[in-house]
MIFIBA-793224 format. One line per 2 residues: number of its first residue (from 1); their letters; for each residue x negated, y, z negated of N, C-alpha, C. Coordinates in Angstrom, 2 decimals, always signed. Layout:
NUM	A	X,Y,Z,X,Y,Z,X,Y,Z; ...
REM end
This chain:
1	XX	-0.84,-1.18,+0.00,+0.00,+0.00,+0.00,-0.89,+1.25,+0.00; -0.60,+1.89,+0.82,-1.07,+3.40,+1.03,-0.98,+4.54,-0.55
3	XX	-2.04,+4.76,-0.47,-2.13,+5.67,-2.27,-2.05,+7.19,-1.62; -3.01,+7.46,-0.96,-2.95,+8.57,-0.09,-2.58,+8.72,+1.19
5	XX	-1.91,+10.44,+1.21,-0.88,+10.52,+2.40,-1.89,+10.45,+3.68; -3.34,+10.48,+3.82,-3.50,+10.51,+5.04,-3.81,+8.95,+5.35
7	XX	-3.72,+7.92,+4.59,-3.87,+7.04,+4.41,-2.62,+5.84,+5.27; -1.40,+6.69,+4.96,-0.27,+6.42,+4.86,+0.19,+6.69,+6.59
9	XX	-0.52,+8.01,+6.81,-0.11,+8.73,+8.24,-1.29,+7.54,+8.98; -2.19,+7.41,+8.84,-2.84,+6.62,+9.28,-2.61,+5.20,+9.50
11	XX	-2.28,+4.63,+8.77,-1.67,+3.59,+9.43,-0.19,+3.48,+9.86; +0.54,+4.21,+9.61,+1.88,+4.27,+10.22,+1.69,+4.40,+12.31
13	XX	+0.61,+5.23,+12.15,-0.08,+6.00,+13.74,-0.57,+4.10,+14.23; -1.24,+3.80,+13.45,-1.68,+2.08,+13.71,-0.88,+1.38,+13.93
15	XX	+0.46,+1.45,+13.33,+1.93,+0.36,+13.90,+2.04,+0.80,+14.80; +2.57,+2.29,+14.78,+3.26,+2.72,+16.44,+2.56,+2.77,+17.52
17	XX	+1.09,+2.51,+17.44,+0.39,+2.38,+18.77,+0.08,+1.41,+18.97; +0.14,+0.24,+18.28,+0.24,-1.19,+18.21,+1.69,-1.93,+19.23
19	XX	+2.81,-0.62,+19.04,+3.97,-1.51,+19.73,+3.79,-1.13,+21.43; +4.49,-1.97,+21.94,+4.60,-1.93,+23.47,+5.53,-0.94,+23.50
21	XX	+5.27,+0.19,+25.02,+5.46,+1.63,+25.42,+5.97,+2.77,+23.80; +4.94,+2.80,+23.15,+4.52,+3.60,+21.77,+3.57,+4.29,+22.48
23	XX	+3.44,+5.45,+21.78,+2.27,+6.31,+21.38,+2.59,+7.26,+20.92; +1.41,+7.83,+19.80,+2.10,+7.92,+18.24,+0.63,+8.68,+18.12
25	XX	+0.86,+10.81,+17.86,-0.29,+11.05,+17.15,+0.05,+11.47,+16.24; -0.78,+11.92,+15.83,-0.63,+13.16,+13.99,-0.85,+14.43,+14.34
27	XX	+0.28,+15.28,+13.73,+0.07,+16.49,+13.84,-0.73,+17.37,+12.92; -1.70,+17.66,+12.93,-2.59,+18.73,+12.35,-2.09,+19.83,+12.17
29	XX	-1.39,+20.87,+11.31,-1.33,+21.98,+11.29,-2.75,+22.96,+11.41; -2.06,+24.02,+11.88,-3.77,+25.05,+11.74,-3.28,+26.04,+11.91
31	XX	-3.76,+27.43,+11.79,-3.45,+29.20,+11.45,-2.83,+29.45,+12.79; -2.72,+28.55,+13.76,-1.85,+29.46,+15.30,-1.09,+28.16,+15.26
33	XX	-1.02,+27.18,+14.72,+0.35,+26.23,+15.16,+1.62,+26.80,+14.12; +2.95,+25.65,+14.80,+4.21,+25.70,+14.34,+4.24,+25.02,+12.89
35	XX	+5.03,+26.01,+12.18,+4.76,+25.61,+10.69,+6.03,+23.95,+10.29; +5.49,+23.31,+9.54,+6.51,+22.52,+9.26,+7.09,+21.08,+10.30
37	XX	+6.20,+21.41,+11.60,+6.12,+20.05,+12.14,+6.07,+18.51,+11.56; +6.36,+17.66,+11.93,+6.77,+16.47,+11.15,+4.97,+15.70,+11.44
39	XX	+4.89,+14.88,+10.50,+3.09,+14.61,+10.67,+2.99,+13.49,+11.56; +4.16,+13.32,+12.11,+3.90,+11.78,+13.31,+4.81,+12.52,+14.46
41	XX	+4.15,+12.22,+15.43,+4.92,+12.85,+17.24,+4.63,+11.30,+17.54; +5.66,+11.43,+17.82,+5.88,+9.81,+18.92,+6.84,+9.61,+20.29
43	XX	+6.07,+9.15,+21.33,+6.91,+8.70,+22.33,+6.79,+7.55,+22.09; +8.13,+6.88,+21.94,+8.70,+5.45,+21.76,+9.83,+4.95,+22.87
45	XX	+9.38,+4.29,+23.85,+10.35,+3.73,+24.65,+10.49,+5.01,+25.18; +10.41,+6.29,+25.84,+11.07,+6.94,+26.57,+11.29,+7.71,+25.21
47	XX	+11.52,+8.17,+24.74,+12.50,+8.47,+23.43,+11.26,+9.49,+22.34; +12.02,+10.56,+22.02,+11.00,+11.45,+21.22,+10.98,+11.27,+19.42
49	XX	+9.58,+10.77,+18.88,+10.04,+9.84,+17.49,+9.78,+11.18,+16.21; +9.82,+11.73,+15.34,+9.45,+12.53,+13.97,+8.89,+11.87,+12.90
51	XX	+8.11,+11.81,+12.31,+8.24,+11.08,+11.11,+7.24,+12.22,+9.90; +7.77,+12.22,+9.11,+7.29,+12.88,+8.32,+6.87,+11.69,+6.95
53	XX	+5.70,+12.33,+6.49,+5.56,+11.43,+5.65,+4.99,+11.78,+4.25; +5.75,+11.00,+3.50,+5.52,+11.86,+1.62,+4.96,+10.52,+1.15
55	XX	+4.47,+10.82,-0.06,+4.03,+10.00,-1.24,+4.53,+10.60,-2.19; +5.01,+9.19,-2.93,+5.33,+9.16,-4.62,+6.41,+10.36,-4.59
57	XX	+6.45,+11.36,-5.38,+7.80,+12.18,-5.65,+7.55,+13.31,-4.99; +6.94,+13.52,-3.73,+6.62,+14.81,-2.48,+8.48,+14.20,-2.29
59	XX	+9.19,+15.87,-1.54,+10.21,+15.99,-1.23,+9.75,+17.56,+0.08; +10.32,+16.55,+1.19,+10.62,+17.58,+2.23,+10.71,+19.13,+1.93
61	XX	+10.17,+19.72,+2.15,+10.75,+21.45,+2.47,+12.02,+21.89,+3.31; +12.21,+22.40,+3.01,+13.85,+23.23,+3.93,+13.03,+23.33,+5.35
63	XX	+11.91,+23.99,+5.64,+11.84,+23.93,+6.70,+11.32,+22.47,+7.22; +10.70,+21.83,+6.51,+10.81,+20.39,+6.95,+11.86,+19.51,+7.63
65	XX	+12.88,+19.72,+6.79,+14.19,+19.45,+7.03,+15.05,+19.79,+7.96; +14.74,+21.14,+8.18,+15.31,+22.16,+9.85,+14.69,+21.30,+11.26
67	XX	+13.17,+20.97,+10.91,+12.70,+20.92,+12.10,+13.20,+19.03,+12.34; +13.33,+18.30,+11.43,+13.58,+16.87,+11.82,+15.17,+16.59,+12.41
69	XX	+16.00,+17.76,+11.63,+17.36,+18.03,+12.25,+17.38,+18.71,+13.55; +16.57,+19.54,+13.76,+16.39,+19.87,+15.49,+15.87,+18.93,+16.47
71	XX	+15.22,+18.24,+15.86,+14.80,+16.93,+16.63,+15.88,+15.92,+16.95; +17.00,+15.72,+15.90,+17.78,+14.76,+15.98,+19.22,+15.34,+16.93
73	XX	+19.56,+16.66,+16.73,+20.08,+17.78,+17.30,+19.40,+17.58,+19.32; +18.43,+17.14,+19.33,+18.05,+17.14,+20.51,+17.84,+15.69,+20.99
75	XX	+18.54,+14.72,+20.86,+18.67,+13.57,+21.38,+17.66,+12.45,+20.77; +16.66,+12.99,+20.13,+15.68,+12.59,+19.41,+15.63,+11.58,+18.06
77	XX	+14.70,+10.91,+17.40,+14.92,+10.40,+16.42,+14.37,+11.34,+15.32; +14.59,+11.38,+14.15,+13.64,+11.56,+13.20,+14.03,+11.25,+11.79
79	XX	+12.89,+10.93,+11.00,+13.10,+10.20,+9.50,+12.09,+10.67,+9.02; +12.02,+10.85,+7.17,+11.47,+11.06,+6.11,+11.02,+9.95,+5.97
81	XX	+9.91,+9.26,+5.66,+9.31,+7.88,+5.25,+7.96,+8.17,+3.97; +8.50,+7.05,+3.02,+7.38,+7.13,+1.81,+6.99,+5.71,+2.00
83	XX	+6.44,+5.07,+3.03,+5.71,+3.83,+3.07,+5.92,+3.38,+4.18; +5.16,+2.31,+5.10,+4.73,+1.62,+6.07,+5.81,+1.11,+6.61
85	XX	+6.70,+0.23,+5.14,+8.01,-0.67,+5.04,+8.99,+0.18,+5.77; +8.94,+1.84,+5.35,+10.25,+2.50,+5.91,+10.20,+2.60,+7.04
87	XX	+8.48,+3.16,+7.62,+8.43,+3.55,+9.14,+9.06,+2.46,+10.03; +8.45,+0.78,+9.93,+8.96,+0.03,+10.31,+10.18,-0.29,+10.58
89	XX	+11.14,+0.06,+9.38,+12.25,-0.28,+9.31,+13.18,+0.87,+10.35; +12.95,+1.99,+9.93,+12.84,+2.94,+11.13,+12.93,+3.06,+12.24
91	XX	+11.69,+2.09,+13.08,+11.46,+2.20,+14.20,+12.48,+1.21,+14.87; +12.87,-0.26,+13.71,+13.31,-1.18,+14.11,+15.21,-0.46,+14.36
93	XX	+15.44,+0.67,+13.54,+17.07,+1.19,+13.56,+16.67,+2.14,+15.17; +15.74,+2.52,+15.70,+15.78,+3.12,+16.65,+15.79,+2.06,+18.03
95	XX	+14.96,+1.08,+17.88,+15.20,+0.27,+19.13,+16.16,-0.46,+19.42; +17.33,-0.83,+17.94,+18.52,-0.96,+18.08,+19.31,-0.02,+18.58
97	XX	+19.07,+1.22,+18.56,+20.02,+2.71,+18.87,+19.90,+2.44,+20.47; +18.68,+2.88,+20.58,+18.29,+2.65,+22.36,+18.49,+1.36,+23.24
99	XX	+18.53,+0.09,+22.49,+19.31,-0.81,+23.35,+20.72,-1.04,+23.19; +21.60,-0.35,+22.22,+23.29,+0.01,+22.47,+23.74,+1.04,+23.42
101	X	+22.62,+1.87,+24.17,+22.91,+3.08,+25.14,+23.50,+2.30,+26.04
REM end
């Protein structure tokens, strides 16, 4: 189990580029990017993925929360995940979504 969050973003980035048509980076914030981006960008299947990711009792920001709802607002997936287990589980409620289209 992942103790630390880059730990956590790090291998979550290791499942999703592990699956067939995945690819999955990390977003870096820095002084000229968009504040509050989710720390996983993923193209999955065609399909635009969010994942934000906390440890232990971290809780989303409001603007955290704006930007994963604009994502989902835009045909998109996105989820809050505190472990490997959720991303997975996650990815597995999205490839069910996309093969009921």
């Amino acid at each position: 189990m992942a103790k630390l969050h880059s730990d956590l973003v790090r291998d979550s980035i290791r499942y999703l580029n592990s699956l067939p048509d995945s690819y999955a980076i990390t977003y870096t914030p820095s002084p000229y990017g968009k504040r509050a981006v989710s720390d996983i960008l993923c193209c999955h299947r065609g399909f635009y993925v969010a994942i934000e990711i906390k440890i232990g009792k971290d809780t989303p920001s409001p603007l955290q929360k704006r930007f994963q709802r604009k994502v989902q607002e835009s045909i998109g997936f996105a989820r809050i995940c505190w472990s490997l287990e959720e991303v997975e589980r996650f990815i597995m409620s999205v490839d069910k979504t996309i093969d009921n289209r």
